[in-house]
C-alpha positions as a printed NumPy array, in Angstrom:
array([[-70.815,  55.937,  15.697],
       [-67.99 ,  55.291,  17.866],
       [-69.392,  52.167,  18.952],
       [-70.36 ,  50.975,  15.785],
       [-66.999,  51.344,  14.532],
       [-65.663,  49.032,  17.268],
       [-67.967,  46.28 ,  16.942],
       [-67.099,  46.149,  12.776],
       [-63.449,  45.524,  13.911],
       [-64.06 ,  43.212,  16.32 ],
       [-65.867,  41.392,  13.438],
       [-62.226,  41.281,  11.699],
       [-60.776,  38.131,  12.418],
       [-57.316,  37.713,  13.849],
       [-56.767,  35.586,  10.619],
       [-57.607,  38.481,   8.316],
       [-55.389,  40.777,   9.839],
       [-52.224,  38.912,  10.364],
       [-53.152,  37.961,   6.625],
       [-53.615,  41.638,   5.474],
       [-50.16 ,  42.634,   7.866],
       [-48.605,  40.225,   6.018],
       [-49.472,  41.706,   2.568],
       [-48.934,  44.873,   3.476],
       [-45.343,  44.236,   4.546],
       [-44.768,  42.055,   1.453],
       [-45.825,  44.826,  -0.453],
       [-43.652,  47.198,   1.554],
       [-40.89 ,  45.372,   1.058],
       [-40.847,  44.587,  -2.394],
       [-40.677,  48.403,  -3.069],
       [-38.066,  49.289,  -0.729],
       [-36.126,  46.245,  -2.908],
       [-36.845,  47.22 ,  -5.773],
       [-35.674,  51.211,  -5.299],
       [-32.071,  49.987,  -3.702],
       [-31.644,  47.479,  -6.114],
       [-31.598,  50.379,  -8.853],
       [-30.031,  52.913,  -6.401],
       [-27.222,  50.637,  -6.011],
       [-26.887,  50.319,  -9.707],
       [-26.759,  54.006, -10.567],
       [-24.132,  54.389,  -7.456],
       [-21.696,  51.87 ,  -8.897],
       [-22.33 ,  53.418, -12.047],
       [-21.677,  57.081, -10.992],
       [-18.666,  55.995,  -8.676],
       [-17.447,  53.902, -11.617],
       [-17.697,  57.009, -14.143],
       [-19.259,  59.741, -12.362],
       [-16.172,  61.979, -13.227],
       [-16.59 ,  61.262, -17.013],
       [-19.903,  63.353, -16.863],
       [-19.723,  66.194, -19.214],
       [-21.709,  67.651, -22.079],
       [-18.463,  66.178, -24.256],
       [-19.996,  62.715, -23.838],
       [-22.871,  64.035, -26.081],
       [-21.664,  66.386, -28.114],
       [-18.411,  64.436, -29.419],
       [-18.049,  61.03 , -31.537],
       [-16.989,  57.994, -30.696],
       [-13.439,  57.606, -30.985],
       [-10.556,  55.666, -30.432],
       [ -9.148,  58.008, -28.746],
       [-10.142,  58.101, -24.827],
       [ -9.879,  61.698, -24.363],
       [-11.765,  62.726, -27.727],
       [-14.835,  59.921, -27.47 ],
       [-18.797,  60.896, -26.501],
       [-22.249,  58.902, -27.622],
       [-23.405,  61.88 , -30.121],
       [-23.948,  59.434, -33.153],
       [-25.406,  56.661, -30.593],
       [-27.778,  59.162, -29.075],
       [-28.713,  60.92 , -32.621],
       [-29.654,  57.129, -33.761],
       [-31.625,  56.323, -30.763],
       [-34.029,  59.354, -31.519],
       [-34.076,  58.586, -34.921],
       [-34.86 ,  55.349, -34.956],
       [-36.945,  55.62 , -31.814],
       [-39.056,  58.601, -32.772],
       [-40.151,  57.091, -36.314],
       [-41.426,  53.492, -34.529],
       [-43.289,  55.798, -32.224],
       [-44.603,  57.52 , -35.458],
       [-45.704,  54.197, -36.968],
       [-46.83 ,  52.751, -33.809],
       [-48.769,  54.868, -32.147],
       [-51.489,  56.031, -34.638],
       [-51.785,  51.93 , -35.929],
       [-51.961,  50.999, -32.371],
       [-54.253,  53.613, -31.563],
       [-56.774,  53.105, -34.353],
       [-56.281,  49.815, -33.788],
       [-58.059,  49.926, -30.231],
       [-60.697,  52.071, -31.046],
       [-61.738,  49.386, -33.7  ],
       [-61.972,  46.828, -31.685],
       [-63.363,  48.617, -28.624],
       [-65.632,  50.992, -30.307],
       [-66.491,  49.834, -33.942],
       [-65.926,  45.968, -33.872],
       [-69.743,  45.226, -32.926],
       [-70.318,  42.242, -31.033],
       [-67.116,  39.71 , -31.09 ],
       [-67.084,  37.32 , -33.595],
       [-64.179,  35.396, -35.643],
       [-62.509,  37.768, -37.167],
       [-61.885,  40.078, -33.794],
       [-61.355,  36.539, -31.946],
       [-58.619,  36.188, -34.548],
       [-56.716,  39.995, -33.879],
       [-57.314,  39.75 , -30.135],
       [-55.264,  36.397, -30.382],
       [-52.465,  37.252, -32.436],
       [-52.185,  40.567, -30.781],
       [-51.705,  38.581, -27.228],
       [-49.023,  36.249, -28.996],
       [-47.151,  38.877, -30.13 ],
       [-47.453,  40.958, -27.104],
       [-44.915,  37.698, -25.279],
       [-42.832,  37.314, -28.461],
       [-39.116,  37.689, -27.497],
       [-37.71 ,  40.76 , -29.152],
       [-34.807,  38.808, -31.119],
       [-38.274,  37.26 , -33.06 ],
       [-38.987,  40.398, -34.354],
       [-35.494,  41.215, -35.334],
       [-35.48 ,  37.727, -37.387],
       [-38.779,  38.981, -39.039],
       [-37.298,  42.618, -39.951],
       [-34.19 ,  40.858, -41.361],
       [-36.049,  38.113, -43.702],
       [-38.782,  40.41 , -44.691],
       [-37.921,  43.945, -44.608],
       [-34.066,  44.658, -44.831],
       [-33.88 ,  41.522, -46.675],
       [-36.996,  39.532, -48.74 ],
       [-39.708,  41.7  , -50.21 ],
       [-38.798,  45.272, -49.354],
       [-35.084,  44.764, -49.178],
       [-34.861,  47.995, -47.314],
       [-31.012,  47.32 , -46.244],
       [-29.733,  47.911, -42.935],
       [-31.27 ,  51.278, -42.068],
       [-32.961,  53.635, -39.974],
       [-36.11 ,  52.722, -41.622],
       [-36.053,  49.046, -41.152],
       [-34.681,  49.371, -37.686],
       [-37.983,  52.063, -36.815],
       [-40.55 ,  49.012, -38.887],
       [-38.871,  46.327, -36.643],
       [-39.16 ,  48.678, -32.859],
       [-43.036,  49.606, -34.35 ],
       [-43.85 ,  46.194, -34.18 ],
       [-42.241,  45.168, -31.004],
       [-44.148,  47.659, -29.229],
       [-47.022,  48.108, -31.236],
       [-49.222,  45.171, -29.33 ],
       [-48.427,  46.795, -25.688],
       [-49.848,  49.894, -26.95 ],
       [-53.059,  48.386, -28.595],
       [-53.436,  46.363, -24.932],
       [-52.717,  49.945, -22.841],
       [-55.229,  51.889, -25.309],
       [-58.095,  48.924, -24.702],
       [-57.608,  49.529, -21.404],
       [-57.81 ,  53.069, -21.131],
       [-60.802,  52.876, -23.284],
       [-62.243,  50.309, -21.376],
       [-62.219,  52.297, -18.3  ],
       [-63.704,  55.706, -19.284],
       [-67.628,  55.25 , -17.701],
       [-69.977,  53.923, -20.663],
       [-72.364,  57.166, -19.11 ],
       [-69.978,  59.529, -21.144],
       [-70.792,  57.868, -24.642],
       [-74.559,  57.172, -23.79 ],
       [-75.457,  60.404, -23.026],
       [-73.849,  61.658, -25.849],
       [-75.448,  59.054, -28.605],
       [-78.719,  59.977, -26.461],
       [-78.597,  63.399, -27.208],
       [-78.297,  62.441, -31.155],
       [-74.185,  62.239, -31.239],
       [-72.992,  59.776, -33.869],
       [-70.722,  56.798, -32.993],
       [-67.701,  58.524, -34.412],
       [-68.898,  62.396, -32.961],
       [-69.148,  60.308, -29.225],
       [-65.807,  58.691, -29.527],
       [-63.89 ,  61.235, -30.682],
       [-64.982,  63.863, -28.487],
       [-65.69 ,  61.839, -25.216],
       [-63.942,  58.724, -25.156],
       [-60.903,  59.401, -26.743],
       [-60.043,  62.552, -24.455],
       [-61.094,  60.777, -21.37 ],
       [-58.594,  57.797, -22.482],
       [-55.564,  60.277, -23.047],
       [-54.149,  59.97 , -20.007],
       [-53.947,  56.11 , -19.803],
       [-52.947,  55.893, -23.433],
       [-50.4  ,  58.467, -23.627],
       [-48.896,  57.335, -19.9  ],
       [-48.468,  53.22 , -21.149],
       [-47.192,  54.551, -25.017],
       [-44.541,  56.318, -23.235],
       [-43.502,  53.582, -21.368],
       [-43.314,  51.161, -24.321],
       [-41.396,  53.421, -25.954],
       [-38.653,  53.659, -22.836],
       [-39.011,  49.947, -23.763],
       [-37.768,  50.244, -27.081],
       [-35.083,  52.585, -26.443],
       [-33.295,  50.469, -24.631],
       [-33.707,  47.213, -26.781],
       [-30.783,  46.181, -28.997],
       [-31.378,  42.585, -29.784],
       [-33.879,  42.958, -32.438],
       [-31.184,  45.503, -33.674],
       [-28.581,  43.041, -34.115],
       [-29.186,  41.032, -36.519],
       [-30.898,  44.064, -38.605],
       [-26.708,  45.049, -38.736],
       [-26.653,  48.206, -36.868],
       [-23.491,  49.087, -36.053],
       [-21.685,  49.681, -32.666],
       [-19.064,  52.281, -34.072],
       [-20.322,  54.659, -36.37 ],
       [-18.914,  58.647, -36.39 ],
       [-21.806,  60.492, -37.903],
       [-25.533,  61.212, -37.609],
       [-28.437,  59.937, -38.995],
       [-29.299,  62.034, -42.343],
       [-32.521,  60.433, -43.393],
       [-34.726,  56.958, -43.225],
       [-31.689,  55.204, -45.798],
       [-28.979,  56.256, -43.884],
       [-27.175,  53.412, -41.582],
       [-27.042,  54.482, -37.679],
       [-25.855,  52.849, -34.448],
       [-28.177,  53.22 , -31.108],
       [-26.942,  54.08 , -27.717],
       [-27.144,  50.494, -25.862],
       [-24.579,  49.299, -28.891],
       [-22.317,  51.7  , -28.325],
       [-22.212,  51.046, -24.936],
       [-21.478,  47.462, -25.577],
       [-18.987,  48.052, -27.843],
       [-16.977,  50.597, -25.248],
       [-17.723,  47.874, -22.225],
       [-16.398,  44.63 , -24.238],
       [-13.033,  46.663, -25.111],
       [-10.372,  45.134, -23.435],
       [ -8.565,  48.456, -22.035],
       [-10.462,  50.296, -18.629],
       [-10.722,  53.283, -19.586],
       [-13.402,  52.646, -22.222],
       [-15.229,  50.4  , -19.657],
       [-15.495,  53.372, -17.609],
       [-16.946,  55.271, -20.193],
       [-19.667,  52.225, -20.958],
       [-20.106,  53.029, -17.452],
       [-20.8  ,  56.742, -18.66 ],
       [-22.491,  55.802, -21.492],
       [-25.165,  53.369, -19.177],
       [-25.744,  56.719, -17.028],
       [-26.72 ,  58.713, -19.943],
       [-29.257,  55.892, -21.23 ],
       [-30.841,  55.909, -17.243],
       [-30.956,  59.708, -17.444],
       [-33.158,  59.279, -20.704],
       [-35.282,  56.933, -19.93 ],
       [-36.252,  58.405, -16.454],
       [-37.421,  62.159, -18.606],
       [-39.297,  59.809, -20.584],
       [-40.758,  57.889, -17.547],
       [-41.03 ,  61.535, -15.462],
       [-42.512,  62.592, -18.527],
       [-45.265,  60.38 , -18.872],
       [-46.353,  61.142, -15.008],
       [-46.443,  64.627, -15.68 ],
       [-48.628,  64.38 , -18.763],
       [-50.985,  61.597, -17.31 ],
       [-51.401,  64.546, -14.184],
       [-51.473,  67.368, -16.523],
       [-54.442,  65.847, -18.811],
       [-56.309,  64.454, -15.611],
       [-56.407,  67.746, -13.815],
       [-57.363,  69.447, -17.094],
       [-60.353,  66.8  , -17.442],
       [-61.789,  67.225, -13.67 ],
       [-61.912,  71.205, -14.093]])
């Protein structure tokens, strides 16, 4: 065996393995960038406003006043307006991939035409959608006004694409042996897919939904123009109620002119990083959870 295993490496070129060294170090590289590039960033940040950390920065208002000023509105409008896209998104996006995966048939026009659009939108710049929410939902037809609702409508469809893309993928890659031994045993389409496919695709799904919903947390472009405020001192009540998000209210504390509310952007920024790594750690932990549940 030994000498069986020599004579295979010997086979290796010197080419190949300078080539494959070479990779490997690229690789290596890139990650050990890519981790102190955002160390760096969260140690200026928490040297910058590390002392600022409290549970005040959540639990008060925004103020004018330095000593009296916290993210709880900008926070509280975040979830709102974040949890409802997810709401909308998710099962659309979801059904959405099943169709075309599962149901579809063989591809013709019409699925030709949905695959497309859904890859266009997929690379549309989020101000786009933001144009679209303000001519056609605040504004236009539905003239919903500058609220929770249209905000959660115009984050659905940002992210709505990634997640039908993610769920074709998981789908794609749960073994075709799963659903054929089930419609061999007399399963139906729909009794196969929901009880074979769609567990074995949970992890996948559930890991890239979370992810495009970190996405949408932090986007505020889109926002913008759908007039959601920067300085607003109360909570969401409802889907008609107006609402700021947390990456305006940092902008609106970093672009004052006096330090100490740049600091607490600073703050602010460390709160937002703190969020969106639970919902990244989160999304490991469940994609582990449901893939050590599956292989018992």
């Amino acid at each position: 065996m030994a000498t069986t295993s020599t004579s295979l490496e010997s086979r290796v070129s010197i080419d190949r393995r300078i080539k494959d060294f070479s990779f490997t170090t690229f690789l290596s590289i890139s990650i050990v960038a890519s981790l102190a590039f955002i160390f760096y960033i969260i140690y200026r940040l928490y040297n910058n406003a590390g002392y600022l950390l409290s549970w005040d920065l959540v639990t008060f208002f925004p103020s004018y006043d330095i000593d009296t000023a916290g993210f709880q509105s900008s926070i509280m409008g975040s979830i709102w307006v974040v949890g409802f896209a997810t709401l909308f998104a998710v099962p659309v996006g979801v059904m959405t991939a099943l169709y075309l995966e599962e149901f579809a048939g063989k591809r013709n026009r019409f699925t030709a035409l949905i695959e497309l659009n859904i890859q266009n939108l997929a690379g549309v710049p989020a101000v786009v959608f933001g144009l679209i929410g303000l001519a056609f939902i605040a504004r236009g037809p539905l003239s919903w006004g500058f609220t929770v609702g249209s905000a959660a409508i115009v984050l659905g469809m940002l992210i709505l694409p990634v997640i039908i893309i993610i769920t074709r993928e998981a789908i794609r890659a749960v073994p075709p042996s799963y659903k054929e031994g089930a419609l061999a045993l007399g399963a139906t389409q729909w009794q196969a897919v929901n009880k074979l496919v769609v567990p074995s695709a949970i992890p996948g799904t559930a890991t890239g939904t979370i992810l495009a919903v970190s996405r949408a947390m932090g986007e505020s472009a889109p926002l913008l123009l759908l007039g959601a405020l920067s300085f607003v001192t109360f909570n969401p009540t409802g889907l008609d109620s107006g609402f700021t998000i947390l990456p305006l209210a940092i902008f609106k504390y970093a672009s004052d002119s006096r330090e100490e509310y740049q600091v607490l952007a600073s703050a602010g920024s460390l709160i937002l990083l703190a969020i969106l790594f639970a919902m990244n750690l989160s999304a490991i932990l469940l994609r582990d959870y449901t893939l050590r549940k599956r292989n018992v």
